[in-house]
Each structure stands twice: as structure tokens, then as C-alpha cells.
C-alpha positions, 0 to 999 in steps of 0.5 A: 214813753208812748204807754209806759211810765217809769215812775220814782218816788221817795217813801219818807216818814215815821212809822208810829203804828203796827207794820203789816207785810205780806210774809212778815208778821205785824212790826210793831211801831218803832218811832224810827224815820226812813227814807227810801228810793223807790222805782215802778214802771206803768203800762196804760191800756185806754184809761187804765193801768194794763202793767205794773212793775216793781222796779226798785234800786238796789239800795231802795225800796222795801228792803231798804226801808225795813233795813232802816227800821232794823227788822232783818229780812226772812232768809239774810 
């Protein structure tokens, strides 16, 4: 849409190394698969990214994919 991009994408796969998040401390591999939605939305300027935004569903992103490794986020 002109130089926006909304972006989605699925994250998938087996977290078989140490999880490092900024604000959480290293999560330890857990063997578990997860699969999560995620969503972005990208403003070009010329050739490069001017914007870009974190624009997850309600049931996706990195909330859901910690849900899904069973590490309860800092303040639920």
C-alpha cells in the first residue's frame, strides 16, 4: 500500500537452545515446538525501512509463543 507493507507471518519451530528476551532472563531449552502468528507493518523511504511496528494479534506473537513454552510473562 503505496510505502507501507503489512506483514504476517508464522514463527514455528523447537526451541532446543537458551532463550534470551530483553527483560526476561535466559530460558533454558525446553524441546517444546510453538507456532504463533505474528504481524509487522513496514514504511520504506527510498531503499530502506524509515518504520517499523509490532503489530501482533491478540492470540500471537511473543506472548503467545512463551505461553506456549510455559514461561509465565513478568507481571500476569
Amino acid at each position: 500500500n503505496g510505502n507501507q507493507a503489512t506483514v504476517k507471518v508464522k514463527l514455528s519451530g523447537t526451541q532446543s537452545g537458551s532463550l534470551t528476551l530483553p527483560g526476561f532472563p535466559a530460558i533454558p531449552a525446553t524441546g517444546k515446538k510453538v507456532s504463533v502468528m505474528d504481524g509487522y507493518i513496514v514504511t520504506v523511504q527510498g531503499d530502506k525501512i524509515s518504520h517499523f511496528q509490532v503489530d501482533s494479534p491478540a492470540d500471537g506473537g511473543i506472548p503467545a509463543m512463551l505461553m506456549q513454552l510455559g514461561i509465565k510473562m513478568p507481571g500476569i
